[in-house]
N, C-alpha and C positions, 0 to 999 in steps of 0.2 A: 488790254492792261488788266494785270489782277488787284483789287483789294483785298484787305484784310483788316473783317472786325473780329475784335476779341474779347473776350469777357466771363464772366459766373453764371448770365444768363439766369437766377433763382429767384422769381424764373423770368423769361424773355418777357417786354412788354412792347406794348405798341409805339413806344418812342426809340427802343433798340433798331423796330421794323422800319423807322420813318428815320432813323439816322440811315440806315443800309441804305435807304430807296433813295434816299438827297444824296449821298456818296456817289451811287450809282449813274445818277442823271449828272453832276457836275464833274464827275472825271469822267465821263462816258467810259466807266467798266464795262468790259465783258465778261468779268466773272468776278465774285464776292466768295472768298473764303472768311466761313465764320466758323470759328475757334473756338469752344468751348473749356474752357478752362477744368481739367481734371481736380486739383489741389493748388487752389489761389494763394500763392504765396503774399499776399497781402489780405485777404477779408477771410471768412469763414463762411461756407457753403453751407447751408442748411438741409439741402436737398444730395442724395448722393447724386454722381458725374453720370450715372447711364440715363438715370431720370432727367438729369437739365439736358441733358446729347436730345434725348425724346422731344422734351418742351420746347428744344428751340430748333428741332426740324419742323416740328409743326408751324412755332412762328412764323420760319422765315421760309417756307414752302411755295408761299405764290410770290416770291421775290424773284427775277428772274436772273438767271445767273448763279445762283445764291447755292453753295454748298455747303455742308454743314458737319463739321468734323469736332473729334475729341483732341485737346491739346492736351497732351501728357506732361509739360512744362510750366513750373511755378509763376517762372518769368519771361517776358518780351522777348527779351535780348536769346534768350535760350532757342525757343521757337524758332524766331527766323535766322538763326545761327545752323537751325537742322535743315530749314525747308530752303533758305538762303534763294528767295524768290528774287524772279528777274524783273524788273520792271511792274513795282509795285505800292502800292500806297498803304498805310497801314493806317486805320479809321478809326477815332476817338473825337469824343465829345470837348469844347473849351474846358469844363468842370477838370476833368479829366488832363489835359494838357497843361493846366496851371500845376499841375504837381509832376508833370514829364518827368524837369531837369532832377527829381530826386528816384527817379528807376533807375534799374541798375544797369548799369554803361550807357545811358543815353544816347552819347558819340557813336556805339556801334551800331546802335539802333538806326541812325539817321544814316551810316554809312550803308546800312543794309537795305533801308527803306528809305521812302518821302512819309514825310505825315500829311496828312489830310485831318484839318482839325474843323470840326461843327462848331459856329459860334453861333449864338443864338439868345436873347434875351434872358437875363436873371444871372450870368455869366459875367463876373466885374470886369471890366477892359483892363483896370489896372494887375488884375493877375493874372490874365495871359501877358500883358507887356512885360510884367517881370519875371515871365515862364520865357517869354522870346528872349530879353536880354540877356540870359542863364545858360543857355542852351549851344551848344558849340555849331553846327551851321545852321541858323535860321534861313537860307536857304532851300534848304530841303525839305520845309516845311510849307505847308497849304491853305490858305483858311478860304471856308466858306460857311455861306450864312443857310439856316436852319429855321422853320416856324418852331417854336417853344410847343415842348409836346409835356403837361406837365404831369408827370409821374417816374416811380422809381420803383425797382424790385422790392424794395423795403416795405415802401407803402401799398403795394401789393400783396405781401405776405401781412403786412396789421390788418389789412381790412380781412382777410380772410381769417386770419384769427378770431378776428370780432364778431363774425360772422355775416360780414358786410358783403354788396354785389360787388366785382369788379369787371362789369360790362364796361364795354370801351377804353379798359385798360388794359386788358392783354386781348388778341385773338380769338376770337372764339374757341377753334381748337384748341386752345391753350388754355381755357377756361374750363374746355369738357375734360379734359385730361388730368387737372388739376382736383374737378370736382368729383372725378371716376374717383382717382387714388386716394383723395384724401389728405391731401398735400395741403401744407401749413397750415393748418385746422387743430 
């Protein structure tokens, strides 16, 4: 069975790493395509798309299975519209899931895939409930639970701004990569 996680990755952190690796073990994947988002039709990438492709092959390197590619697509529904994957879950966070039913064609998405959704502490029940009753098959949809890994891309780039450590928050390799170029500093 393939998964697919997706995302801006700016840059990968070790809760991206411990989302892939719970996916992993709970659908027993044999292979994790992770998606790197070229131009996020929803946030703003701070770092150019060849740089985050770098950072999050490094992240997700000892992941087993775990490949790591460029998605040249803004949105969801577009990707697996191209790739049109057989027999596959496509991996997000509850945070994440609570705003599904406003991507764009949701419906095709769950026609195209299963979700597989992380729930995990700090994540309100009431907004995935009202993400599930929104949602045209919630059958196709999957939850499983998650330890709270608590950090975000965001607060990875402030602390390096500030000029703060972020050991144990990203990878190492992803910290020497970071600290080689120069990135959000």
């Amino acid at each position: 069975m393939l998964g697919i996680l997706g995302g801006v990755f700016d840059p990968p952190h070790v809760g991206h790493v411990a989302l892939a690796r719970a996916a992993i073990g709970h659908f027993e994947l044999e292979r994790l395509l992770v998606l790197v988002v070229a131009d996020p039709g929803h946030k703003l990438a701070e770092t150019p798309a060849a740089t985050r492709l770098e950072l999050a092959r490094l992240a997700f390197a000892d992941v087993p299975g775990a490949e790591v590619q460029l998605d040249r697509h803004a949105r969801t529904v577009d990707s697996l519209e191209e790739r049109k994957p057989d027999d596959a879950v496509f991996v997000i966070g509850g945070d994440e899931f609570a705003d599904f039913p406003g991507w764009k064609d949701p419906a095709r998405i769950l026609e195209l895939v299963r979700l597989g959704v992380a729930l995990r502490p700090g994540v309100p029940d009431e907004r995935v409930r009202e993400a599930l009753a929104r949602v045209p098959a919630p059958d196709r949809i999957s939850f499983f639970e998650m330890a709270p890994v608590p950090v975000s891309s965001s607060d990875v780039r402030e602390r390096i701004e500030r000029g703060e450590p972020v050991d144990g928050l990203v990878p190492e390799a992803v910290a020497e990569f970071i600290g080689r170029l120069g990135l959000y500093s």
